[in-house]
matplotlib code that plots the C-alpha trace (Angstrom):
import matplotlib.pyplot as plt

x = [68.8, 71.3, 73.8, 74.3, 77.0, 75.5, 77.3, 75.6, 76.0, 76.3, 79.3, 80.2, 79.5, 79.6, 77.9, 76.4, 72.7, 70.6, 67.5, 65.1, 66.2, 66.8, 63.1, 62.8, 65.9, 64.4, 61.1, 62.1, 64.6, 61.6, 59.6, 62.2, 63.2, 67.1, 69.2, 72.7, 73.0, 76.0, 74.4, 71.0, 70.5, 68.8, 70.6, 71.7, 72.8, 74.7, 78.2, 80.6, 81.1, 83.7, 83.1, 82.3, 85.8, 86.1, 88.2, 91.0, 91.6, 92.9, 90.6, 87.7, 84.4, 81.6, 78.0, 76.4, 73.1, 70.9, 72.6, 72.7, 68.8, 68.5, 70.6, 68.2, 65.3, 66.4, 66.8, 63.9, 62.0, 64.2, 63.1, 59.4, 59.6, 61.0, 57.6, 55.5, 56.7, 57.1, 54.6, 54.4, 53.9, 54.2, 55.5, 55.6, 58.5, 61.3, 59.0, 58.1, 61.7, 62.7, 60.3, 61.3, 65.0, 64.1, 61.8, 58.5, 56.4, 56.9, 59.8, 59.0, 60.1, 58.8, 59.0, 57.6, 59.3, 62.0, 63.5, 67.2, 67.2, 65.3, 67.2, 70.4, 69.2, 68.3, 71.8, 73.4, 71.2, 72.4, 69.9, 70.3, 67.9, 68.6, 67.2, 65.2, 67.3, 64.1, 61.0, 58.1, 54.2, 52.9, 48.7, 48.3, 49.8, 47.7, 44.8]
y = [227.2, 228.9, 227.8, 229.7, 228.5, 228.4, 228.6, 227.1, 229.6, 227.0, 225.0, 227.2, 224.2, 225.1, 223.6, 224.3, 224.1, 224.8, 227.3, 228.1, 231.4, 233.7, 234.6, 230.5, 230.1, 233.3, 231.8, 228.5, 229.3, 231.7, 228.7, 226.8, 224.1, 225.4, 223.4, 222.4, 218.8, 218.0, 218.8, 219.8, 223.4, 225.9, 229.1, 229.0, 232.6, 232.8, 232.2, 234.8, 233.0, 233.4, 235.7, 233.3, 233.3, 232.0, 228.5, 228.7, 227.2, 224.2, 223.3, 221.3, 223.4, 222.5, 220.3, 222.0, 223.7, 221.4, 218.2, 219.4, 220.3, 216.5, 215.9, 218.0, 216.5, 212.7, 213.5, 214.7, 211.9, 209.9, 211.4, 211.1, 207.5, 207.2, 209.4, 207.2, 204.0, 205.9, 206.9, 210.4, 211.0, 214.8, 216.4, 212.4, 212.0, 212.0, 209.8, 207.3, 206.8, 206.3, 204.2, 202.2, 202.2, 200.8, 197.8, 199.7, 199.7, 198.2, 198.7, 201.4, 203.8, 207.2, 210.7, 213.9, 217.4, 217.1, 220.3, 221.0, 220.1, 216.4, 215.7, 215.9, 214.1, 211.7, 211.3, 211.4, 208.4, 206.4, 206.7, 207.2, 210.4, 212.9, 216.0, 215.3, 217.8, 219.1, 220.9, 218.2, 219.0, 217.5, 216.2, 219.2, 221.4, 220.9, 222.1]
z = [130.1, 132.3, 134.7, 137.9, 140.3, 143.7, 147.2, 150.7, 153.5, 156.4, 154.7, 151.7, 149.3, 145.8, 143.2, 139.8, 139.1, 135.5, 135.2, 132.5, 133.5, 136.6, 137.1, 137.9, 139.8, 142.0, 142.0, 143.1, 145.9, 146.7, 147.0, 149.0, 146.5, 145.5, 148.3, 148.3, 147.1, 149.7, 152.9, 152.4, 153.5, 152.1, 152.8, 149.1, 146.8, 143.6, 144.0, 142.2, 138.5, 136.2, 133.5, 129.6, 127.9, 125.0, 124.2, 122.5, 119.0, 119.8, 123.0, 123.1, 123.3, 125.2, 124.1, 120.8, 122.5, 120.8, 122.1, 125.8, 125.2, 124.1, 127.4, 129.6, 127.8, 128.6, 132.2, 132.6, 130.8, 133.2, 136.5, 135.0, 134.8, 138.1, 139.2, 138.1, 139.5, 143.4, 145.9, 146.4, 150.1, 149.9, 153.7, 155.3, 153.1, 156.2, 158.1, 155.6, 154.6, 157.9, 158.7, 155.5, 156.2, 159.8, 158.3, 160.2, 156.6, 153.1, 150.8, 148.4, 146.2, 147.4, 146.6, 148.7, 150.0, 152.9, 154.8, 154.3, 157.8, 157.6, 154.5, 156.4, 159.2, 157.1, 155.5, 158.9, 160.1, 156.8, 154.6, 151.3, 149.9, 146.9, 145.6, 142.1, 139.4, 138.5, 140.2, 140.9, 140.8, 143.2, 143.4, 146.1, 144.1, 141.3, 142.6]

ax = plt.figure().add_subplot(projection="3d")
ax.plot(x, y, z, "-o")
ax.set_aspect("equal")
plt.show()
């Protein structure tokens, strides 16, 4: 795994954001699924990161690789259990959840692909949506 720090271009956001490696973080902002968790866009590059220094002596080191792989691991078992008790709706996804948050269909859980753009409309209309931390399959692109 590797961490890349990550800047938005519209609001200069910057967050952090884990890869297998750069040839998936370049594949999957390729692919349009790298967006900036505070306002949704995706105009996202690598932000400039601080060169790996080591800690000092007497300061706290970070997680043991194999306990943040068990980390990794449980959140992704997490966000498969949440999978597989929503409705993927694949692009419908702004609809449907609007149409949920205004009481026009069922209360659900769903899950589906969002613009930057529809995200943040979303968000600005009050309701509540979040990227999932980790790339989803979806049915259609199974096949």
């Amino acid at each position: 795994m590797i961490i890349f720090d990550l800047k938005c271009a519209p609001q200069g956001h910057v967050f952090e954001a884990w890869f297998g490696s750069s040839e998936d973080y370049e594949g999957q902002r390729a692919r349009g699924l790298v967006s900036c968790p505070l306002c949704g866009s995706g105009a996202v590059d690598k932000a400039p990161m601080a060169p790996a220094v080591p800690a000092k002596g007497n300061q706290a080191e970070g997680l043991p690789p194999a306990q943040m792989k068990a980390l990794l691991g449980a959140m992704a078992d997490a966000q498969k259990k949440m999978l597989e008790t929503s409705e993927h709706v694949g692009p419908r996804f702004a609809d449907e959840a609007r149409a949920i948050h205004l009481g026009e269909t069922e209360a659900r859980a769903i899950h589906g692909q969002a613009t930057p753009e529809q995200a943040k409309a979303l968000r600005e209309e009050g309701i509540p949506v979040a990227p999932l931390p980790f790339p989803v399959v979806s049915p259609e692109d199974e096949n």
